[in-house]
C-alpha positions as CSV (number, residue, x, y, z in Angstrom):
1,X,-13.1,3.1,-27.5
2,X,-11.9,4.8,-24.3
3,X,-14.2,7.2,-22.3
4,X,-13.2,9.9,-20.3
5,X,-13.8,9.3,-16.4
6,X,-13.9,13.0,-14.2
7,X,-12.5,11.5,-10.7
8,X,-13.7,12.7,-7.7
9,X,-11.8,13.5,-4.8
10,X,-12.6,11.2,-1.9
11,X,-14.1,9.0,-4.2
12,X,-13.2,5.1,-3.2
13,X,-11.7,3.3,-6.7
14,X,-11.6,-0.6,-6.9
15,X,-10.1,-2.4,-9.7
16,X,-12.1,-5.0,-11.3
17,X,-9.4,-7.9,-11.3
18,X,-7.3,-7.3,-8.4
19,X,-9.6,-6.2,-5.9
20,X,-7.3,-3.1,-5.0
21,X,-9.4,-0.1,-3.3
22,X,-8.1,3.3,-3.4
23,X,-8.9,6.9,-2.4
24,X,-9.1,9.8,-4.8
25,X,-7.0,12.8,-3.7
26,X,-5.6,16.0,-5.5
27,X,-3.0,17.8,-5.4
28,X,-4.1,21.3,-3.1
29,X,-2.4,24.6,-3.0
30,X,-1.6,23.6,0.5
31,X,0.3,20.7,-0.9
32,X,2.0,22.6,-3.2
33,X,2.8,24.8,-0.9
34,X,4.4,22.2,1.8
35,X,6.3,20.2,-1.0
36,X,4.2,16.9,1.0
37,X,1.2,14.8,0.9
38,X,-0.8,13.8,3.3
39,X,-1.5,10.6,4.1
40,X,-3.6,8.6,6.0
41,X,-2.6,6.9,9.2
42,X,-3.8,3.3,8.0
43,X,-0.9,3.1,5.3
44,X,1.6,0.6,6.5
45,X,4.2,1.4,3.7
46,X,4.6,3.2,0.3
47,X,6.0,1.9,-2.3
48,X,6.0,3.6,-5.2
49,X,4.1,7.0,-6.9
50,X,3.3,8.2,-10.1
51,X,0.6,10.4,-11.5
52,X,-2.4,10.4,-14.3
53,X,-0.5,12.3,-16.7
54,X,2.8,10.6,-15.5
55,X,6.2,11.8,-14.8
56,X,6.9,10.8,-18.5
57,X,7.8,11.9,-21.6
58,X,4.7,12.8,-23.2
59,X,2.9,14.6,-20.1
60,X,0.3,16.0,-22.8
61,X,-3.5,14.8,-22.5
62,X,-6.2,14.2,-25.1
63,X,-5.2,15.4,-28.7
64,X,-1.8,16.8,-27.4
65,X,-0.7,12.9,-26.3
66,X,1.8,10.7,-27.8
67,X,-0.4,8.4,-27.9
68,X,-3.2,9.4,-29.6
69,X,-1.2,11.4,-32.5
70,X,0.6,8.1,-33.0
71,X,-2.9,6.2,-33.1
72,X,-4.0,8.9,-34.9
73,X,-1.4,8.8,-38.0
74,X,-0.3,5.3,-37.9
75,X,-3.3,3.2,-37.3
76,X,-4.2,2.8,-40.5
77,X,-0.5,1.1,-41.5
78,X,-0.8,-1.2,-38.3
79,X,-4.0,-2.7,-39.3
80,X,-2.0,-3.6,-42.9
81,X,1.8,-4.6,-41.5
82,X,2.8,-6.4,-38.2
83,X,2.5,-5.0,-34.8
84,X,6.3,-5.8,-33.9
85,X,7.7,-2.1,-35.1
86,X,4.9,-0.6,-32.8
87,X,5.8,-3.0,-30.0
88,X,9.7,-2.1,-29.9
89,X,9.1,1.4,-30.4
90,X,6.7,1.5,-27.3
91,X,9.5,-0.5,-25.2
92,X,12.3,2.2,-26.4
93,X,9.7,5.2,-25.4
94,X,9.3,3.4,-21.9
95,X,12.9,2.7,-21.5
96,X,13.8,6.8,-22.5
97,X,10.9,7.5,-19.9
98,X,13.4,5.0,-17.2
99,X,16.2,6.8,-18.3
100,X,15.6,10.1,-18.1
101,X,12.2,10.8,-16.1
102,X,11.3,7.4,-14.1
103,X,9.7,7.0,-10.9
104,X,9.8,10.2,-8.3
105,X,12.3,9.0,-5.2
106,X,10.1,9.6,-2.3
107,X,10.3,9.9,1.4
108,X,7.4,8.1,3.9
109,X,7.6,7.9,7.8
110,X,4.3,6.3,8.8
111,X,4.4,8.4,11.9
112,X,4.1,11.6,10.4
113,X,1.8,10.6,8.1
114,X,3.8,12.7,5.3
115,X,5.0,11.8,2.1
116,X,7.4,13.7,0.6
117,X,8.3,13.3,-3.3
118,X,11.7,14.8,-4.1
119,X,11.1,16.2,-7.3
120,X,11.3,19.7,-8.5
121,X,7.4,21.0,-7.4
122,X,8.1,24.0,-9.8
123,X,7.8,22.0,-13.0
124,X,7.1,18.4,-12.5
125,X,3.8,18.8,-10.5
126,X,1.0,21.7,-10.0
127,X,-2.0,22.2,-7.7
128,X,-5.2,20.1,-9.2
129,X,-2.4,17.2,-10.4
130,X,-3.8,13.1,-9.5
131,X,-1.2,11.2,-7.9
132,X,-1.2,7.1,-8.0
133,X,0.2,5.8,-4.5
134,X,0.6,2.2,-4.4
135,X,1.2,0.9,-0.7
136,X,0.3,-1.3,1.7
137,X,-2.2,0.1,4.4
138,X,-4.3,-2.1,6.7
139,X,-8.2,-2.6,7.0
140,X,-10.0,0.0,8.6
141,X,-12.5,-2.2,11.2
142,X,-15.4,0.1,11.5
143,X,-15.8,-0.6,7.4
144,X,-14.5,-4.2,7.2
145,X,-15.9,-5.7,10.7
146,X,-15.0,-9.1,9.2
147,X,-11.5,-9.3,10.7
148,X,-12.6,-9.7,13.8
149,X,-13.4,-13.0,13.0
150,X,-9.6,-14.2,11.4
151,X,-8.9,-17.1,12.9
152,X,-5.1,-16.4,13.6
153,X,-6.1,-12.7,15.4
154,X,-8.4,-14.9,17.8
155,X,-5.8,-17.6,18.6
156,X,-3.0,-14.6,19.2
157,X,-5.6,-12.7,21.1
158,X,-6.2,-16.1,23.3
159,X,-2.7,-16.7,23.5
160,X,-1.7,-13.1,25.1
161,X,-4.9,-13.1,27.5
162,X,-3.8,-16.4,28.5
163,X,-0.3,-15.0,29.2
164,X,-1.5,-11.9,30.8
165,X,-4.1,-14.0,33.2
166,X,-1.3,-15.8,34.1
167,X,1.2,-13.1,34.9
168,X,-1.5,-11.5,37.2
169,X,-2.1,-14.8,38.9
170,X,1.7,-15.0,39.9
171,X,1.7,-12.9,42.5
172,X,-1.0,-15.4,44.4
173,X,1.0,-18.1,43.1
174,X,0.6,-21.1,46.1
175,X,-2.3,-19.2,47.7
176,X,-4.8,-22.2,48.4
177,X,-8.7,-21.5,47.5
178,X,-11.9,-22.8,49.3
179,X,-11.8,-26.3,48.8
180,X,-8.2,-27.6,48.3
181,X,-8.1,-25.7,44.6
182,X,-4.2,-24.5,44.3
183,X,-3.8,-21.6,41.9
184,X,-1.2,-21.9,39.4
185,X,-0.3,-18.5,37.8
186,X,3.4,-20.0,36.2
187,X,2.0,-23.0,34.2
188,X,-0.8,-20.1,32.5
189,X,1.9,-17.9,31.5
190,X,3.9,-20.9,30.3
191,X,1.6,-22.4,28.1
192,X,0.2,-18.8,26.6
193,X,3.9,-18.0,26.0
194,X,4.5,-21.2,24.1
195,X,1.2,-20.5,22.3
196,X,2.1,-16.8,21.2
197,X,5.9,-18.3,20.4
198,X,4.1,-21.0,17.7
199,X,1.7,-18.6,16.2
200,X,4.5,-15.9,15.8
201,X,6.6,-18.6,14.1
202,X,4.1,-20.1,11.9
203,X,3.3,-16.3,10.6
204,X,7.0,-15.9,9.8
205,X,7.2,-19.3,8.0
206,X,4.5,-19.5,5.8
207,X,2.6,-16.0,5.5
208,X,5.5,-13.2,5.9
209,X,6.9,-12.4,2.6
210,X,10.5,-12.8,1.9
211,X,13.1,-9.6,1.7
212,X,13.2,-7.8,-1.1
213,X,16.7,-6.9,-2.6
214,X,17.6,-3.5,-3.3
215,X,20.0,-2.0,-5.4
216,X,20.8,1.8,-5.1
């Protein structure tokens, strides 16, 4: 049986299975107002939004849902017959919802920290409404000190203080030091250059993940 959960906003959310975090947040007056969101300045990328209730067909909660009239009235024939009818009919409801409703288009510049959903704000969404962002932000270090210890940020952070230590020894580069030592500034850069190159490349190859295509 499902229970009813009150979220709080600002409350942190992690799901059980996929380890996913996320933030609780509202809908204000102010938001309503501004036709945006705000959001915060670790998201990388959005890519997609929907909301508790849904932009869907049945936007009705509780007794006034789809889904719990259906369970309501047919439940007892689904325990008796099979569950195929129930299946195909829940596929046709989501492909109606596609059709005609589907997912808000929305609008995200990571420097503004804005998203804007361009739906009609009159009807589709109101002050107090949960929104669902999924998107990719990055790990906030004061909470998760632990990436300071990835091994690729260490080698990339070697590589570019190599390459800087050698840039700044180039302007000395032939001086002689006390004791027949010869500083050479080039052969630093060089080999912190070739370093940063590789790790670059070997992020590309096996860790970046392909393009996506995209059909309009």
């Amino acid at each position: 049986m499902a229970t009813h959960v009150d979220l709080i906003p600002g409350e942190t959310l992690r799901g059980r299975s996929s380890n996913a975090a996320g933030t609780v947040g509202t809908i204000t007056l102010g938001d309503w107002d501004n036709q945006y969101v705000p959001i915060s300045d670790l998201v990388l990328s959005v890519i997609r939004v929907t909301t508790v209730d849904g932009f869907a067909v049945d936007r009705g909660t509780g007794l006034f849902s789809w889904n719990y009239q259906f369970m309501m009235n047919d439940l007892s024939w689904l325990s008796s017959s099979s569950v195929i009818s129930y299946s195909l009919t829940r596929q046709h409801m989501e492909m109606l919802n596609d059709m005609f409703i589907g997912d808000p288009m929305i609008r995200f510049n990571r420097h503004v920290n804005k998203l804007y959903l361009d739906v009609d704000w009159n009807h589709r969404i109101k002050p107090g409404d949960y929104l669902v962002v999924e998107a990719i932000r990055v790990l906030d270090p004061d909470t998760y000190n632990q990436v300071w210890t990835d091994r690729f940020l260490r080698d990339y952070t070697t590589a570019l203080v190599k390459k800087q230590w050698g840039q700044n020894l180039l302007k000395y580069e032939g001086v002689q030091m006390p004791g027949g030592v010869t500083l050479n500034g080039q052969r630093i850069y060089e080999e912190g250059e070739r370093e940063k190159t590789a790790l670059e490349e070997q992020m590309q190859t096996k860790y970046e993940l392909p393009p996506e295509w995209f059909m309009a």
